[in-house]
C-alpha positions in Angstrom: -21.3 -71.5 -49.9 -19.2 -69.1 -47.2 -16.8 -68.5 -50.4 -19.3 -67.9 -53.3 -20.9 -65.5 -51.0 -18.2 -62.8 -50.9 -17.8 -63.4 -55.1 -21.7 -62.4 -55.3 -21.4 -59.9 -53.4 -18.5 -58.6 -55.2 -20.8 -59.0 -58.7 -23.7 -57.6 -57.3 -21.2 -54.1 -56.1 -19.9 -54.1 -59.6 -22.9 -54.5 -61.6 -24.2 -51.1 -59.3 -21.2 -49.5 -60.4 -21.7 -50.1 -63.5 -25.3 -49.6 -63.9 -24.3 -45.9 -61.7 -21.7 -45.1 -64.5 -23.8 -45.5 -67.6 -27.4 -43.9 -66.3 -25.5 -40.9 -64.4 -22.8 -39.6 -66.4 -22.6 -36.5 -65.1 -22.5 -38.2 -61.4 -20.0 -40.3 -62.6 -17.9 -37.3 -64.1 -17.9 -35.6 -60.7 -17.8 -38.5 -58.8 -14.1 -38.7 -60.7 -13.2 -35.5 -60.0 -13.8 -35.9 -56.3 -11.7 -39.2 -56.6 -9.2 -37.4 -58.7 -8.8 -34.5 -55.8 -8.6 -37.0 -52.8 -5.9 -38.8 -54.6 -4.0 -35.5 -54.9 -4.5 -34.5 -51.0 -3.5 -38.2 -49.7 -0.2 -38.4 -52.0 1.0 -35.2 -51.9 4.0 -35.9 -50.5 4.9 -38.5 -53.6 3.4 -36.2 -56.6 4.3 -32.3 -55.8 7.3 -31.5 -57.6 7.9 -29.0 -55.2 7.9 -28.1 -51.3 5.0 -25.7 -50.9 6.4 -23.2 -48.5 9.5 -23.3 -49.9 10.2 -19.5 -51.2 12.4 -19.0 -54.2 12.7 -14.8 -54.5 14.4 -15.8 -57.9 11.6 -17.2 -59.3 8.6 -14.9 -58.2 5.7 -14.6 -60.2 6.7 -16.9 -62.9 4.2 -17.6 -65.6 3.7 -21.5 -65.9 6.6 -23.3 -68.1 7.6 -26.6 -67.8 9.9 -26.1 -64.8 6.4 -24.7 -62.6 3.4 -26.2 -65.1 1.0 -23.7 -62.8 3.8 -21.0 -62.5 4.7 -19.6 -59.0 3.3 -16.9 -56.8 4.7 -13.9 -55.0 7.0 -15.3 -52.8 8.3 -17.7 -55.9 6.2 -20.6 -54.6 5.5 -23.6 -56.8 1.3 -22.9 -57.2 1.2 -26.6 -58.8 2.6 -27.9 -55.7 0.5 -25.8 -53.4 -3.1 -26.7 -55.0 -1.8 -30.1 -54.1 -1.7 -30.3 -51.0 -4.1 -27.2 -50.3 -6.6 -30.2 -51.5 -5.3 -32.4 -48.4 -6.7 -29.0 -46.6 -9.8 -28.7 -48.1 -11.1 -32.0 -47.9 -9.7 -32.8 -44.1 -12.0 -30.0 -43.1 -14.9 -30.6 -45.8 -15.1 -33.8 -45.0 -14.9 -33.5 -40.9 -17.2 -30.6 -40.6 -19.8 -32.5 -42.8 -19.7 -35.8 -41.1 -19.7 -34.1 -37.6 -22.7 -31.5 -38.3 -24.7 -34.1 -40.7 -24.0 -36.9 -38.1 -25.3 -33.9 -35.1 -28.4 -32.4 -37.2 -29.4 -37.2 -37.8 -29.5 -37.9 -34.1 -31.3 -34.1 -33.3 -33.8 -34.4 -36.7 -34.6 -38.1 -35.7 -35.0 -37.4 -32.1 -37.2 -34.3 -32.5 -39.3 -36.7 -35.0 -39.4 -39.3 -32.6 -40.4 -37.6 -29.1 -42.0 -35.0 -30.2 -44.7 -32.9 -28.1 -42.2 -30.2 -26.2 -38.7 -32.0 -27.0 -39.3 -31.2 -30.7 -41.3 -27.7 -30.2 -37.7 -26.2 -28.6 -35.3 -28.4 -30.8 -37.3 -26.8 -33.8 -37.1 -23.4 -33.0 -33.3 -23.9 -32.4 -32.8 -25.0 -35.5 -35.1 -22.2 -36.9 -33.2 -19.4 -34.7 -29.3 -21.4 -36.5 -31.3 -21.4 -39.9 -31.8 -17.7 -39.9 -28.2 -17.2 -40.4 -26.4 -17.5 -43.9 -23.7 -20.7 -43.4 -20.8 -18.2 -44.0 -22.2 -15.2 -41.9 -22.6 -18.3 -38.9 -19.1 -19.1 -39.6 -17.6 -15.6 -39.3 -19.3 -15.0 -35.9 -18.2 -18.4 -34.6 -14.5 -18.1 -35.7 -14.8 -14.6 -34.4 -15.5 -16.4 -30.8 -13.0 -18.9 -31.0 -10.3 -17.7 -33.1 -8.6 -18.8 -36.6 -7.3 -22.2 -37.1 -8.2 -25.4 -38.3 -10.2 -26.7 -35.3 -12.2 -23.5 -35.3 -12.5 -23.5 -39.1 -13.8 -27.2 -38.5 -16.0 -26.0 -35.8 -17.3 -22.9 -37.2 -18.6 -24.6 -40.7 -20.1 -27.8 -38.5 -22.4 -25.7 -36.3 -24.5 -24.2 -39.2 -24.5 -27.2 -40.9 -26.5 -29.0 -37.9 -29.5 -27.3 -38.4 -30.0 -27.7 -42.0 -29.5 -31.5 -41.5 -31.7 -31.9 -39.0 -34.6 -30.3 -40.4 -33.9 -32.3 -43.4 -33.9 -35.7 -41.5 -36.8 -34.6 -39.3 -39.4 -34.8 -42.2 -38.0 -38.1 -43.3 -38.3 -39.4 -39.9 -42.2 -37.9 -39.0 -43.5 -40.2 -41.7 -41.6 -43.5 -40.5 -42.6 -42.8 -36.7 -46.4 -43.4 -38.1 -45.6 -47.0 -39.3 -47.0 -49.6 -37.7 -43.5 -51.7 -37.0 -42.5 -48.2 -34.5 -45.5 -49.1 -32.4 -45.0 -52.4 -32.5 -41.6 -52.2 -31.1 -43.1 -49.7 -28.5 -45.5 -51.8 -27.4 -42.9 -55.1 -27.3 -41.1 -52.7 -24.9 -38.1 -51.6 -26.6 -36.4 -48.9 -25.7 -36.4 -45.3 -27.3 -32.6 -45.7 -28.0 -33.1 -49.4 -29.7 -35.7 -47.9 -31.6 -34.4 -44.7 -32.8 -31.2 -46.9 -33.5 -32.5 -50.0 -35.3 -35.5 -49.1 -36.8 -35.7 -45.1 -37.2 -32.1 -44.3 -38.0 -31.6 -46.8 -41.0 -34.3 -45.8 -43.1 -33.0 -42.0 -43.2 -29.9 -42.9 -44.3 -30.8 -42.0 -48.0 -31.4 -38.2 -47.4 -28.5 -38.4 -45.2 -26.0 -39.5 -47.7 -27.0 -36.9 -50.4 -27.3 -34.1 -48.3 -23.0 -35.3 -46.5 -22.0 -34.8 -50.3 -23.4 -31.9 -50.6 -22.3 -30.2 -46.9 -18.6 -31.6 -48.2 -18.8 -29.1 -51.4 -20.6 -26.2 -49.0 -17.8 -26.8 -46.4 -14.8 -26.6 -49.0 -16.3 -23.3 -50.5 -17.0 -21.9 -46.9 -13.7 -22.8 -45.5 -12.1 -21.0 -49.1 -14.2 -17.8 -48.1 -13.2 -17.5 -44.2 -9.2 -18.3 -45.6 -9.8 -15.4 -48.2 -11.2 -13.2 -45.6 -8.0 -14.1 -43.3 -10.3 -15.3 -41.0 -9.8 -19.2 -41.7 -6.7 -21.4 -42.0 -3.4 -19.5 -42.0 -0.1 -19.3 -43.7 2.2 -21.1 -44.4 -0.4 -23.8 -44.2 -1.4 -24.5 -48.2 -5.1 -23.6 -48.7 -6.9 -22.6 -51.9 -8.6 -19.6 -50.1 -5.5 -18.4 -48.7 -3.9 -18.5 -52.4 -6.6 -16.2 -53.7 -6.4 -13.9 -50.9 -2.7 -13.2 -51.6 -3.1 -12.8 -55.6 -7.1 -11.7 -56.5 -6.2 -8.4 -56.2 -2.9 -6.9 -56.5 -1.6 -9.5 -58.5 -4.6 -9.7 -60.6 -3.1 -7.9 -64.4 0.7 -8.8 -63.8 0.1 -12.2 -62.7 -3.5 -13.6 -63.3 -2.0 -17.2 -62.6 -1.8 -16.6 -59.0 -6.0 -16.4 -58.6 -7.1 -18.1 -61.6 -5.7 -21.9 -60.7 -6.6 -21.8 -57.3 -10.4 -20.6 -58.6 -10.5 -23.3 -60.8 -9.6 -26.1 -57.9 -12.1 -24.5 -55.5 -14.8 -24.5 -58.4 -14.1 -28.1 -60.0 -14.0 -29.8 -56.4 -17.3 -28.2 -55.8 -18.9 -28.8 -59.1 -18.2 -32.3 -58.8 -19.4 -33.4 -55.1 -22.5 -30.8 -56.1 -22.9 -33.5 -59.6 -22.4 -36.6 -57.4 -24.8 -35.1 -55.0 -27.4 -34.9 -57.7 -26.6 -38.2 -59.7 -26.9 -40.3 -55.8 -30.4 -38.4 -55.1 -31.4 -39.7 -58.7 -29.7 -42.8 -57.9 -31.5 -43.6 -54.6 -34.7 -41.7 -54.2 -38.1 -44.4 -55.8 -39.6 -41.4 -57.0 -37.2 -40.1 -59.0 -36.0 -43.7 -60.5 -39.7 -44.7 -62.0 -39.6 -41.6 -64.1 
């Protein structure tokens, strides 16, 4: 029995998959894209043909050919090479500042839902004064605090993202605090961290997961914007926005190549956690499933 159980379990996770695949194409399409970057950022080191800070000032501003298949930028820098690992960037703080604020805004929506009465009146208007701010104006006055870098990057896309988490996981949780297993456990003398834990916590876990991949795709554009701006991760560190920021402009008629590449990571790595976003709401939510 213990080794039939693990092969069933293995059937049931492939017949999902499958069953994911063929009703959500689309999901399934940027659900490979996303698989497709992280490959790219975790084996950089094996696939880039190229160092990505190396400079080679007799091969600036190459258009692509087969020895640079993306060409090279101003300083003669492979760009193939650089989108590479500028995807390692991207996703390291995507995917930290949307597990750290969507994890922050769980516990604060849950336990707003859950005490209530004056706990959730001041949590709330918190979250309404953080919500009043665009994500990327936020960001700019937080890494205009704390400085450029990574950790501030990573900390000034999380704190934005809290609030529009928690008021997201709030609603879910105001209906479940009404059902008659909560006051049960109340009354059975559990305590409020058991509670929130065991019996709150796990049935929010749907909204949760489709709004982290959609804060992943919000993070990666944000942190593109504050890198473009100058304001975000710095050189020589590879970074999409960073790579737009030094060919947009003056580059833009002599050497489109610099801009458009990078664009086109930034947008296809957003596209597709923004169509696996859609295709796992589809996926998970009742409602949407019996249409």
């Amino acid at each position: 029995m213990t080794s039939e159980a693990p092969d069933e379990i293995h059937r049931s996770w492939r017949t999902a998959a499958l069953g994911f695949c063929r009703r959500q194409p689309l999901g399934t399409f940027g659900l490979a894209i996303v698989i497709v970057t992280a490959i790219a950022g975790l084996s950089a080191e094996w696939i880039a043909p190229y160092n990505p800070t190396a400079n080679d000032f007799e091969a600036m501003t190459e258009a692509p050919s087969w020895a640079h298949w993306l060409g090279t930028d101003q300083f003669g820098r492979d760009l193939l090479s650089r989108i590479i690992y500028g995807a390692r960037t991207a996703l390291i703080i995507g995917f930290i500042s949307a597990f750290v604020g969507g994890f922050a805004g769980l516990v604060l929506g849950v336990g707003s839902a859950y005490f209530g009465g004056k706990i959730d009146l001041i949590l709330q208007r918190v979250m309404d004064i953080l919500m009043a701010f665009p994500l990327i104006i936020m960001a700019l006055a937080v890494v205009a605090i704390f400085g450029t870098g990574v950790q501030n990057v990573i900390a000034a896309i999380t704190v934005p993202l809290i609030p529009r988490c928690a008021r997201v996981v709030r609603a879910s949780a105001l209906s479940i605090r009404e059902v008659p297993y909560i006051d049960a456990a109340r009354t059975s003398g559990f305590s409020h961290s058991r509670i929130i834990l065991r019996h709150m916590m796990p049935n929010v876990v749907a909204p949760f997961l489709i709004m982290l991949t959609a804060f992943v795709g919000q993070a990666i554009l944000a942190e593109a914007s504050l890198s473009y701006l100058g304001l975000g991760v710095q050189e020589p560190t590879p970074a999409w926005g960073l790579m737009l920021q030094g060919g947009a402009e003056e580059y833009a008629s002599t050497a489109p190549w610099i801009a458009i590449f990078p664009g086109l990571a930034i947008a296809l790595t957003v596209f597709g956690f923004s169509l696996f976003g859609d295709a796992l709401r589809d996926a998970i939510d009742p409602k949407l499933r019996e249409r």
